[in-house]
C-alpha positions in Angstrom: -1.4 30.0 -15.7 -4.0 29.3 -12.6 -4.2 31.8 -9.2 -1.4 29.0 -7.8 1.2 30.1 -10.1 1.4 33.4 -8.0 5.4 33.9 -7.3 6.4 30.4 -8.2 9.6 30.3 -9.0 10.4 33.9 -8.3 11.7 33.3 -5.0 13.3 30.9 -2.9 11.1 28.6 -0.5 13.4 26.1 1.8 12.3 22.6 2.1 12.9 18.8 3.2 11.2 16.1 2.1 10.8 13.1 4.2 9.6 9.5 2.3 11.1 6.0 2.5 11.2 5.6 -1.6 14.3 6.5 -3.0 12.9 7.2 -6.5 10.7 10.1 -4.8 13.2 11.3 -3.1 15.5 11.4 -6.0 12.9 13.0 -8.3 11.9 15.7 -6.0 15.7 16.6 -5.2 15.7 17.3 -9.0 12.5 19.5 -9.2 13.6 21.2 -6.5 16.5 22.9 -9.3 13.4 24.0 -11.4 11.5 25.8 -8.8 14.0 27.3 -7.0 13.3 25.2 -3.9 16.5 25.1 -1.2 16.6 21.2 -0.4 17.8 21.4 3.1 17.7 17.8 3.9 15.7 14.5 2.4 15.6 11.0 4.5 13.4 8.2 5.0 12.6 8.8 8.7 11.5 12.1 10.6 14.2 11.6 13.3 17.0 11.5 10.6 15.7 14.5 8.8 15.7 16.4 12.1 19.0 15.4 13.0 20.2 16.7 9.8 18.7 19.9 10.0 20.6 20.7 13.4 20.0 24.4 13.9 18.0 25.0 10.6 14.7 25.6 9.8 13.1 24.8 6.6 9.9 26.7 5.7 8.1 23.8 4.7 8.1 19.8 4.8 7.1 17.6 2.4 6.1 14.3 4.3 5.1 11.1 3.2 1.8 9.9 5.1 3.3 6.6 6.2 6.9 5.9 6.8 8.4 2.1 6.8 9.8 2.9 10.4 6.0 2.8 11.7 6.2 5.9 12.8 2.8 8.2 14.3 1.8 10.2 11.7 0.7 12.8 13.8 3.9 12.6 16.2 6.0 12.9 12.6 3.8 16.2 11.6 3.7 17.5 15.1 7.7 17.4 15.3 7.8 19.7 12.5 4.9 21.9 13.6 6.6 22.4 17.0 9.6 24.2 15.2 7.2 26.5 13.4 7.9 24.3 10.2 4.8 24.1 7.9 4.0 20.6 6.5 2.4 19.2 3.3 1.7 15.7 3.3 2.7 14.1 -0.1 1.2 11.0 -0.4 -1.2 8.4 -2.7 -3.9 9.7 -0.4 -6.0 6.8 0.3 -5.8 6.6 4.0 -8.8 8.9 5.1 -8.0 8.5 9.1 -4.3 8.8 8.5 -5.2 12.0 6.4 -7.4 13.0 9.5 -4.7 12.5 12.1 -2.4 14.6 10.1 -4.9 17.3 9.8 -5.3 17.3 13.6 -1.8 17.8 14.0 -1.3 20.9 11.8 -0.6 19.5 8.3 -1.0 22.8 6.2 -2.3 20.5 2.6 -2.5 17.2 1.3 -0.8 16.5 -2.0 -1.7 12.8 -3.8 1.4 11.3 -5.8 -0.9 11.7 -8.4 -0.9 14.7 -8.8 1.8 17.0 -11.2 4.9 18.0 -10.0 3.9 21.5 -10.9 1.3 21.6 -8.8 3.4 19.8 -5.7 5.3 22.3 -6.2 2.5 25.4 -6.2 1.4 24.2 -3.2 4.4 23.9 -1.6 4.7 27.7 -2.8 1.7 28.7 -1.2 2.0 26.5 2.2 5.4 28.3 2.6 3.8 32.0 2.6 1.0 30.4 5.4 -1.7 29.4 3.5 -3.9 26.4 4.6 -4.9 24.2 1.5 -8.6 22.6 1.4 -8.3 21.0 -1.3 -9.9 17.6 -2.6 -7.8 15.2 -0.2 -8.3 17.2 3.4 -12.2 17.8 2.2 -12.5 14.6 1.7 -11.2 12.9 4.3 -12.4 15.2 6.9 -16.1 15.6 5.6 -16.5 12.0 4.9 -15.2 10.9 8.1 -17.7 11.7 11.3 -15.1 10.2 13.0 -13.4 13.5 12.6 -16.1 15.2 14.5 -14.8 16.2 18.1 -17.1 15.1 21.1 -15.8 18.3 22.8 -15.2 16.2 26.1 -14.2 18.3 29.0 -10.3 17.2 30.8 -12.4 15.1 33.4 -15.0 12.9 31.1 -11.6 12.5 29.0 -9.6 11.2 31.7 -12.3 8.6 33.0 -13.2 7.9 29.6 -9.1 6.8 29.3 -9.2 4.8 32.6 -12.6 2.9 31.6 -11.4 1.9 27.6 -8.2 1.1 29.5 -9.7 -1.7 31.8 -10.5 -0.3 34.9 -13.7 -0.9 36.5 -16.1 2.8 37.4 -15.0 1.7 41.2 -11.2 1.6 40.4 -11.6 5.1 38.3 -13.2 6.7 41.5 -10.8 5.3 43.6 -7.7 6.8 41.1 -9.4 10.2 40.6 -10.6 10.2 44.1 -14.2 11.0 43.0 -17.4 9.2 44.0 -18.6 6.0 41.8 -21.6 7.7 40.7 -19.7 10.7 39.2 -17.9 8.5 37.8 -21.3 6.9 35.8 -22.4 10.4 35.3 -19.2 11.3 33.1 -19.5 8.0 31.2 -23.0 8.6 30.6 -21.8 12.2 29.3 -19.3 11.0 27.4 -21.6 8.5 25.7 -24.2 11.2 25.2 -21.7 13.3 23.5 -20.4 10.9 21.2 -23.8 9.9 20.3 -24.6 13.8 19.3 -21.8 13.7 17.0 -22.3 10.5 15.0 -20.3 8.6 17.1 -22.2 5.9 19.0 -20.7 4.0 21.8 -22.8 1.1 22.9 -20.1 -0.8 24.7 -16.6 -0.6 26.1 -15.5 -2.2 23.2 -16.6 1.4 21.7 -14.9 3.1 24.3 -12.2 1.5 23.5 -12.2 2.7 19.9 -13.0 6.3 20.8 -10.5 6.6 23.3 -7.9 5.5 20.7 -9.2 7.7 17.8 -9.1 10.4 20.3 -5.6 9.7 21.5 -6.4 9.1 25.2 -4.6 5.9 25.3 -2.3 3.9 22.6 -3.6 2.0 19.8 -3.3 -1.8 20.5 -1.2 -3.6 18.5 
């Protein structure tokens, strides 16, 4: 008996699990009936789960980390996060920037498949009732990761920042956000002096490139 075990199974806690393996799904379905979980819904793709749900709101839900639809993990976790739906990712684990992204976007804990069932399910428990789990995974992947670290960019050295990694010359970015080239320069050479202060060199565009995706100012290219 550990601090986790704190009102498991003493109460119900609603739920939907979303994964693309039928054998998780199936096995979770069952545990559910041992911790007296409510399964609300269980699919293979956020947008069916959703769909499912209608009107309903689960308390928590349990998402896999990447989904065979090649979906955004942090548009999946973010979906759920907008209807006030807490969300453990429940995954092998061994994905440190997917981990990040879906830390960024609210995920409340990371579970690895690994892991018991039991202790899925204490978490689960305790993500229900608000409680944010650093554990292991999210440590992990967030202190091993400076890529994590946030450049704390203001709206403007973001938006030329997205214009420059996207292609356009400084001229074209002044002409677009109607500045003057040199502020343009002065907010790249911010926004590289930033990056730079947070472990994140940029030495080229090629880097600006990377940052901006990382950062989500523009899409990732295929």
């Amino acid at each position: 008996m550990t601090g986790l075990d704190i009102g498991l199974g003493e109460e119900s806690v609603s739920v939907v699990i979303v994964d693309d393996h039928d054998a998780i799904r199936f096995g979770f379905k069952s545990a559910c009936a041992n911790f007296n979980f409510e399964l609300l819904a269980e699919s293979a793709t956020v947008s069916q789960c959703l769909e499912s749900l209608g009107n309903r709101a689960p308390q928590v839900a349990v998402l896999d980390l990447s989904l065979a639809d090649g979906s955004s993990v942090h548009e999946n976790v973010a979906s759920f996060v907008e209807r006030g739906i807490q969300v453990l990712v429940y995954s092998i684990g061994d994905k440190s920037t997917l981990i990040r992204s879906a830390v960024k976007a609210g995920a409340a804990a990371v579970v690895t498949k690994s892991q018991s069932m039991e202790e899925l399910a204490q978490t689960i428990f305790l993500v229900a009732h608000g409680v944010y789990i650093n554990n292991t995974q999210t440590a992990a992947a967030i202190d091993s990761d400076v890529e994590f670290k946030d450049a704390k960019l203001s709206n403007r050295e973001r938006a030329v920042l997205g214009l420059y990694a996207s292609g356009l010359t400084q001229k074209q970015i002044a002409f677009e956000l109607k500045i003057a080239a040199s502020t343009v320069k002065e907010h790249i050479d911010r926004v590289r002096s930033k990056y730079a202060d947070v472990g994140r060199p940029v030495t080229d565009k090629t880097h600006f490139l990377k940052r901006a995706v990382e950062d989500g100012l523009i899409e990732e290219i295929a």
